[in-house]
Rosetta silent file (secondary structure, phi, psi, omega in degrees, C-alpha in Angstrom):
SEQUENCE: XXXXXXXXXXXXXXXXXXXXXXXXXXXXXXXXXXXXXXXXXXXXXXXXXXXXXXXXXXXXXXXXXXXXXXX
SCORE:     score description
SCORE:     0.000 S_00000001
   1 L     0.000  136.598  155.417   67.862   79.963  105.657 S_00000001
   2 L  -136.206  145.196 -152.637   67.935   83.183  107.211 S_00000001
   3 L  -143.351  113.736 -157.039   70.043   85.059  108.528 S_00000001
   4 L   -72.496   89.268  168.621   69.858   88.008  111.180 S_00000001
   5 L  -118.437   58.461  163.904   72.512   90.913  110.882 S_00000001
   6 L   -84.465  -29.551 -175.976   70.693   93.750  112.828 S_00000001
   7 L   -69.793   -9.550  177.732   73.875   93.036  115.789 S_00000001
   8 L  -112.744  128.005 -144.445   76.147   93.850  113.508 S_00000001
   9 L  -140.897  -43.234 -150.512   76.552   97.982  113.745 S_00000001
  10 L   -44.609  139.237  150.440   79.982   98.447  113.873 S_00000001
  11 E  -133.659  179.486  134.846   81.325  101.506  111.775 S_00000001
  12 E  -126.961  144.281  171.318   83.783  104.004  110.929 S_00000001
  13 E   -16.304  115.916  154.536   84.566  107.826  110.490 S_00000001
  14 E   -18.738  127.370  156.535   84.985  108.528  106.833 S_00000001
  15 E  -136.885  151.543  179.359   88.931  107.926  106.085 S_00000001
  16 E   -80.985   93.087  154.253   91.041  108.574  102.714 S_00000001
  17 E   -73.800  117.101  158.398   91.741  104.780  101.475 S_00000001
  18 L   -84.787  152.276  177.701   94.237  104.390   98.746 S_00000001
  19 L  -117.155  135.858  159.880   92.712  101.314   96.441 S_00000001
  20 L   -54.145  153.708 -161.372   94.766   99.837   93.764 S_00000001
  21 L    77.791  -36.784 -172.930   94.835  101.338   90.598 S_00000001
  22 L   -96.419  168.201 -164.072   93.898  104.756   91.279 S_00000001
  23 L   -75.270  -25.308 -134.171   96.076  107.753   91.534 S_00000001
  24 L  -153.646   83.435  166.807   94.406  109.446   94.635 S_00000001
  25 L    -6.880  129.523 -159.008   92.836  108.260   98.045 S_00000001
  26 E  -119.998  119.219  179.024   88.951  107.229   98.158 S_00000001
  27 E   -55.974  150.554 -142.855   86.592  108.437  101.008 S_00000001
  28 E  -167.677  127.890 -176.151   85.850  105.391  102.421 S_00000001
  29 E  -119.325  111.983  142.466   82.776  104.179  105.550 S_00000001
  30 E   -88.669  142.946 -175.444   83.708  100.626  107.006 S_00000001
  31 E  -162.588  135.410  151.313   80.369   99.254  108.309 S_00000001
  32 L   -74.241  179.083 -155.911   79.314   96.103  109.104 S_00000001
  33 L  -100.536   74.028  145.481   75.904   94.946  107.129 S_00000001
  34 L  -149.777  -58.805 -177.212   73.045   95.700  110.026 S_00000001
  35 L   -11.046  113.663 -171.816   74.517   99.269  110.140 S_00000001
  36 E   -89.382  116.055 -151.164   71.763  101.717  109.209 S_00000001
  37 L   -41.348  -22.640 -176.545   71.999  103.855  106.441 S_00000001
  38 H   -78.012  -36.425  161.078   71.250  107.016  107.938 S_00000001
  39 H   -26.081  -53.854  175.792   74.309  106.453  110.241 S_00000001
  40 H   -58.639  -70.429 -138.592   76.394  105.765  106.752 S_00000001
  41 H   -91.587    2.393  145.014   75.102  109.347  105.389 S_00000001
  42 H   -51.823  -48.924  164.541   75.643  110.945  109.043 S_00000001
  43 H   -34.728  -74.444 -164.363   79.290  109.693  108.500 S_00000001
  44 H   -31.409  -72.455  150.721   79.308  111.413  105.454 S_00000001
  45 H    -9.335  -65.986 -172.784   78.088  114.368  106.590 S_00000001
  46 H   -82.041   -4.842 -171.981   80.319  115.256  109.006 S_00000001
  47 H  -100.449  -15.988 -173.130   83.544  114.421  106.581 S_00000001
  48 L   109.884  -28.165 -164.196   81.857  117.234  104.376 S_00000001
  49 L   -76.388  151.514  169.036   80.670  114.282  102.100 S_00000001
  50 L   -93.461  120.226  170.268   76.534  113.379  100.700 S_00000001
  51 L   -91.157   52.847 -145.268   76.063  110.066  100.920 S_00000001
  52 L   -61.750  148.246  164.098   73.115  109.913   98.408 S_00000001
  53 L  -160.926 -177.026 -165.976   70.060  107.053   99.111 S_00000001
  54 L   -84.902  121.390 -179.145   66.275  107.118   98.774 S_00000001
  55 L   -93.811   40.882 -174.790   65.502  109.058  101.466 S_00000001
  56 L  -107.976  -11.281  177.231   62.370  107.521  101.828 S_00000001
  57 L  -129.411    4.227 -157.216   63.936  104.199  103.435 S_00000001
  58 L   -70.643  -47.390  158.550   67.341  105.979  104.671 S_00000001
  59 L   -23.940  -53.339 -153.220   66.089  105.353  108.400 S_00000001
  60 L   -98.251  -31.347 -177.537   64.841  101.792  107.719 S_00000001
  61 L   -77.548  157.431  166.378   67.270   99.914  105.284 S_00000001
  62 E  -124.052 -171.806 -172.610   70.533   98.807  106.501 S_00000001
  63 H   -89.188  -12.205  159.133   73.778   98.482  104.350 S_00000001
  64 H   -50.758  -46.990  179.283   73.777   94.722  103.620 S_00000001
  65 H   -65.958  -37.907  169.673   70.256   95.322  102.127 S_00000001
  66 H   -57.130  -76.309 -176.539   71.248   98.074  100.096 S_00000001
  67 H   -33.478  -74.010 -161.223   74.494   96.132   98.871 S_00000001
  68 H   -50.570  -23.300  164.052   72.357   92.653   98.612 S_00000001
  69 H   -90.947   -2.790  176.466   69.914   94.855   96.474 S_00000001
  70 L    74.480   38.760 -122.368   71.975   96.314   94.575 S_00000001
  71 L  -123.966    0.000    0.000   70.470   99.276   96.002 S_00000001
């Protein structure tokens, strides 16, 4: 099976998530998995944050692959 998630792009703006257990609100990207990484570390960017990734794919990978690779 395979299964195509370049349509799904949605993101958002870096926001301060509290998570359970910690003390202290976590910068935080929602993105759906076709979302393209460089997008993710543009987010970043602009909150002040680095969003490190190989920048040798940061154009071409999206954030599913990264997750699904462990990546």
């Amino acid at each position: 099976m395979v299964i195509n998630t370049e349509k799904l792009e949605a993101i958002t703006e870096v926001e301060k998530v509290m998570l359970p257990g910690l003390d202290q609100p976590v910068p935080t990207v929602w993105t759906e998995a076709g979302v393209v990484t460089q997008r993710v570390a543009d987010a970043a960017e602009r909150a002040g944050y680095v969003f490190a990734v190989d920048p040798t794919s940061i154009e071409a990978s999206c954030i599913g692959g990264n997750i699904a690779m462990n990546a």
